[in-house]
N, C-alpha and C positions, 0 to 999 in steps of 0.2 A: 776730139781729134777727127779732122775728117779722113776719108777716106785717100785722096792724095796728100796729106799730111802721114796718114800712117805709112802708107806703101815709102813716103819716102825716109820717116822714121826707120823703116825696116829696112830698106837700102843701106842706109847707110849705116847702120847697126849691125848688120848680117853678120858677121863674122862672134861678135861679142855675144847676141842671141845667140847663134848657133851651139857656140862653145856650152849655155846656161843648159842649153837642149839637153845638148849631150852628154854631160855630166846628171841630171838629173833621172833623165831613159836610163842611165847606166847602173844608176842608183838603185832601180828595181830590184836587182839581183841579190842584194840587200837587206832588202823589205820583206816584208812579214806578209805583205797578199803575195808575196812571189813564193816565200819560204814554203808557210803554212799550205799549197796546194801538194807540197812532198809530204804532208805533217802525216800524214796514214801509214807511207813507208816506212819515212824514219821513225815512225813507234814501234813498224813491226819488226826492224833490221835492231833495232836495240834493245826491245820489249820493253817500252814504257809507256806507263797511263799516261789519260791526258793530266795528271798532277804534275808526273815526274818528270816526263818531256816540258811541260809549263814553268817548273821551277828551274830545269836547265838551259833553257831559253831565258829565263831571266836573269838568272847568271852571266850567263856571256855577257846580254845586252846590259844589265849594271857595271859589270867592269868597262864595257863601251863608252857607257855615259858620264863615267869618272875621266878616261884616257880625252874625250871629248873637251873637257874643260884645258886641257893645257895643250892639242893637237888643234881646237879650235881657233886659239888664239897666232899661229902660226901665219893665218894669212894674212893679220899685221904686217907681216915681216917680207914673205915671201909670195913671189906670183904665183898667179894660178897656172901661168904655162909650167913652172916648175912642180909646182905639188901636187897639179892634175895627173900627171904619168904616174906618180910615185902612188897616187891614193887607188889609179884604176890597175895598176902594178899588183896591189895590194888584192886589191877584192878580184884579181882575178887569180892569187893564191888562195883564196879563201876558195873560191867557185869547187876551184881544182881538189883543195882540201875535202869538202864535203862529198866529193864523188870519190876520191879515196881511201878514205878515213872509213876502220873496220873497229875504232876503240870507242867505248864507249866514255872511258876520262876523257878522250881529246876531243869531243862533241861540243861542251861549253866554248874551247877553243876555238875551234871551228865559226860556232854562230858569233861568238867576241870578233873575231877577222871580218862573217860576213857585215857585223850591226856598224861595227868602225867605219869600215870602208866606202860601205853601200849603204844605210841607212842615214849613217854619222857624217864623214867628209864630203864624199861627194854631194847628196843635198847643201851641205854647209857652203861649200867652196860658191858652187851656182850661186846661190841665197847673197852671200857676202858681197860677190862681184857684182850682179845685179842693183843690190844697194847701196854701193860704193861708185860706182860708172855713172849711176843713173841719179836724176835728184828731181826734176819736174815731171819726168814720164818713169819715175822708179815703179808707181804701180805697174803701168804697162810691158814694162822690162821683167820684173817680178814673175805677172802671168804667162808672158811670154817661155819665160826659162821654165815654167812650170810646165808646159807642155810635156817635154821630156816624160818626167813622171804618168804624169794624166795617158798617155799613150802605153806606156810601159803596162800601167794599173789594168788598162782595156784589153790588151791584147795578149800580153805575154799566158796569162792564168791560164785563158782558154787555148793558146796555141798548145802547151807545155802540158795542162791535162789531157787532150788528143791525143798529145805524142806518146805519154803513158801508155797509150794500150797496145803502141806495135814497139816501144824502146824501155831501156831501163833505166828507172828515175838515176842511175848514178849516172848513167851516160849522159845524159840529159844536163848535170851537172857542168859537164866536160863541154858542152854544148855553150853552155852561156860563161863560161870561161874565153873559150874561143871569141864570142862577140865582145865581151871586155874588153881584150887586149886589142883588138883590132882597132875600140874607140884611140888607144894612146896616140898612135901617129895622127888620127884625122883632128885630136884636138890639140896638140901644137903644130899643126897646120894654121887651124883655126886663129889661137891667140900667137902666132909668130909676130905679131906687131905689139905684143901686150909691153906695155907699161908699169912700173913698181907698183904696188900701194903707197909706198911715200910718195910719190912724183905726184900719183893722183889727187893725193889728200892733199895737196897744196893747189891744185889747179880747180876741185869739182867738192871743198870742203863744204860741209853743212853743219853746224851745232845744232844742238838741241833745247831742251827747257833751261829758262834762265841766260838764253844766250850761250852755252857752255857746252865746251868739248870732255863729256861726260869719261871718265874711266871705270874698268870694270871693281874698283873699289868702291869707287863714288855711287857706282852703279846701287852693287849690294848694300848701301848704307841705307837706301833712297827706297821708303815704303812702296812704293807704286812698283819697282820690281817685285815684292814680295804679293802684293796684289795681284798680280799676271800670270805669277806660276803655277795658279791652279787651271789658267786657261791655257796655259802650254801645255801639261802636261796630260788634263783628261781628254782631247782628240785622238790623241796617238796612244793613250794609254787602250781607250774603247774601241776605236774602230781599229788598230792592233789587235785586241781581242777579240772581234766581230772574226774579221778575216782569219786567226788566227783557230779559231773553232769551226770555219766554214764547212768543213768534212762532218765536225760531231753534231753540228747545228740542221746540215742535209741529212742526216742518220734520223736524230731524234721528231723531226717534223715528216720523215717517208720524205721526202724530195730527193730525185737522183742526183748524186753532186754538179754532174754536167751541165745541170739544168737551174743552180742555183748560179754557177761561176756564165752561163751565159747572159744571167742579169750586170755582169760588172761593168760590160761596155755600157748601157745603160747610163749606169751608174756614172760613169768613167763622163761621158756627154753632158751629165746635168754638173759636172764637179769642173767641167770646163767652161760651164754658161757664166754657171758662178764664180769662177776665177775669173775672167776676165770683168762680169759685172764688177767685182769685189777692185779689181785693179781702176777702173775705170774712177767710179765711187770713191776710192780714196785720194785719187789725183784731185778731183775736184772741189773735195769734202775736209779730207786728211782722214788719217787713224782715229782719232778721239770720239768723233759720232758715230762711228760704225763700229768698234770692237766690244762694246756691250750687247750687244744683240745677234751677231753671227750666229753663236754657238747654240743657239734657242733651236733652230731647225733643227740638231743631231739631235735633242731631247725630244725631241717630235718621234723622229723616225727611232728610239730605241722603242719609245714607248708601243710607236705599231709592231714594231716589231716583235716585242714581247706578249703581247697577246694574240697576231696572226698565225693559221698554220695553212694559211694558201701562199702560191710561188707571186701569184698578186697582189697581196697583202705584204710578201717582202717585197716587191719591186717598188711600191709604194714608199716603203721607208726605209728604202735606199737612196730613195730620190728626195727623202729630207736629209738625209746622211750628206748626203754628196753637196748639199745646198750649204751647210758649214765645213766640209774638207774642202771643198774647190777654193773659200775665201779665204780658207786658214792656210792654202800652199801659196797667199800672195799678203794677207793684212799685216803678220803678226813681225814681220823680215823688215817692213814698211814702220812697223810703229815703234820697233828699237830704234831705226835713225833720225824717225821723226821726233822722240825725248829725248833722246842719250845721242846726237850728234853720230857724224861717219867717221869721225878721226879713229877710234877705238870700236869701230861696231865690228870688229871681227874678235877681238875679247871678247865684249858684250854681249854679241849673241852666240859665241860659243858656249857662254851657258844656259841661256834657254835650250840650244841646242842638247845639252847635255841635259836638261833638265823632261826634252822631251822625248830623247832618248830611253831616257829613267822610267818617263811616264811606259815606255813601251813595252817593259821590260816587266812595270808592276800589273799591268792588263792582263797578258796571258798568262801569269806565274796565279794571279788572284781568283780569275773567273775558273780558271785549272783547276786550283784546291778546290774553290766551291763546290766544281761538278763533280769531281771525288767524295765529294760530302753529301751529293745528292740534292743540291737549289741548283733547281735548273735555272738552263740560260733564259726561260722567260722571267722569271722570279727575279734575276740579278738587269738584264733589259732594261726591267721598269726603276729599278734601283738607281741605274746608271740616268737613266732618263731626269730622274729626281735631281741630282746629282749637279747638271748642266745650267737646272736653275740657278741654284747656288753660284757654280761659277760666275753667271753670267752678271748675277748679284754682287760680286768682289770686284770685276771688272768695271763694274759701273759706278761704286763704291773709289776703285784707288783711281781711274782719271779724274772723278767729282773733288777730288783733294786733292790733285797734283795739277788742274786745270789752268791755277790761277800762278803759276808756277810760270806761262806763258806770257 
């Protein structure tokens, strides 16, 4: 796409990008690099190890990942101008929840509201709209709407630990509650012209393998899903647990935390090179030659990881990290429509969705136990590193069998 083909791609897109934006940014509030920068507080306002705080975080976020499978499927039904208010409605009682919440029962609660709203629907909703609107420039639409996030990742960590040292992390809470709700009115501004899902699915339909408007039954029958889910669910499962230890991880290598979360923009830069390379690549190429090989880069960077104890040694293999998260906020949304059709991709991928969810939920409840048992996070690192191959080896394994399927 050239450069007056994109500007006018984006022209005349504006409104529908915008919307993927700002659902996604908003999503931050959600997420586990936004969460885990409170994770020191909230241990010491409830006194929990990093076990018990991990196994309550997992909590919530498994009950997330279950409510995900039949909350996901909704945008079937209902527009995004509708369910967007309701979802950023949502995460901005959760916001609110967490900055006054003094029980320790109602804390599962609490991260269940945040992982639903913010990590779960809103990601979802952008992801869906994107791949349902979009059909020859869906990668580009993809990384576009990813932006959101990628910004969210860079900026907020380091604004929000700053503000730790003159504010209190509850107020701080109250704080990004406030930018929530203020998203609702600018995005049914945004989609004020939106269109059903049915209207669309008849004007911008795409099937999938076999010619077929794949259903999420047909789906789960169908091996190649069952191939996929280990590469859904170890990104979000690990680098959920990366971030989600980034306090115990600056503790045990001596690096000041401030000085680890100022590597994230970094980070946050190289995960944008890569999203956009990754959008570009599959418009050209498709899902099938490039989702075998993504995920090799994070197996790279745990592996530095686990045996550096310099701040360069981690920027290094953050910059392999970011080289498969930046592709995986654009391939993986891309290769459900490109097999299983868009008539039903908002079933469809509302269990991956759920599935990565899940993934996120068993990261830091997993590496938690460990470090209470004392295998450090370079010990488990390399583990995970191991691990990546594998996937990468299922993935290349279920499109080599479902190839011919096309």
């Amino acid at each position: 796409m050239t450069r007056v083909k994109l500007r006018h791609f984006l022209f005349q897109n504006a409104s529908w990008l915008s919307a993927g934006v700002l659902l996604t940014f908003l999503s931050s509030f959600g997420q586990t690099f936004f969460i885990s920068v409170f994770a020191g507080e909230i241990r010491a306002a409830y006194g929990l190890s990093h076990g018990a705080w991990g196994g309550l975080y997992s909590l919530g976020t498994t009950v997330a990942a279950v409510v995900m499978i039949w909350a996901g499927g909704l945008t079937d039904i209902f527009r995004v101008r509708v369910l967007g208010p309701l979802v950023l409605a949502g995460l901005t009682l959760a916001a609110l929840s967490m900055a006054l919440n003094n029980r320790l029962f109602l804390l599962p609660i609490v991260i269940f509201l945040l992982r639903l709203f913010g990590q779960g629907m809103s990601t979802h909703l952008a992801q869906v709209a994107m791949a349902r609107w979009f059909t020859a420039t869906r990668g580009k639409a993809l990384s576009i709407a990813s932006l959101g996030y990628a910004v969210g990742e860079a900026l907020l960590p380091v604004i929000f630990v700053a503000a730790m040292v003159f504010l209190d992390w509850r107020l701080l809470w109250v704080v990004a509650a406030g930018v929530t709700v203020l998203g609702i009115p600018v995005l049914m501004r945004l989609l004020r012209l939106e269109r059903t899902p049915q209207s669309l699915s008849g004007d911008h339909i795409a099937t999938g393998m076999q010619d077929h408007h794949w259903t999420r039954s047909e789906a789960l029958r169908n091996s190649l899903f069952w191939f996929m889910v280990p590469a859904i669910l170890a990104p979000s499962a690990f680098t959920t647990a990366f971030f989600f230890h980034q306090v115990h991880l600056a503790q045990v290598r001596d690096w000041p935390h401030i000085q680890l979360v100022a590597l994230f923009p970094v980070f946050t830069g190289v995960s944008i090179l890569s999203m956009f390379a990754a959008g570009w690549a599959l418009d050209k190429w498709g899902t099938a030659r490039i989702m075998p090989y993504y995920q090799l880069p994070i197996g790279v960077g745990f592996a530095i990881l686990s045996v550096t104890n310099t701040i360069t040694g981690a920027l290094i293999g953050l910059i392999f990290l970011a080289l498969t998260v930046g592709a995986n906020n654009t391939l993986p949304s891309a290769f459900w429509a490109e097999f299983y059709g868009t008539r039903h991709i908002g079933a469809i991928k509302a269990l991956a969705t759920a599935v990565m969810v899940l993934g996120s939920a068993i990261g830091p409840a997993l590496t938690g136990a460990l470090i209470d048992y004392n295998v450090t996070l370079g010990t488990q690192f390399m583990w995970i590193a191991a691990f990546f191959v594998v996937v990468s080896s299922l993935v290349w394994t279920g499109i080599h069998r479902a190839k011919t399927a096309f």
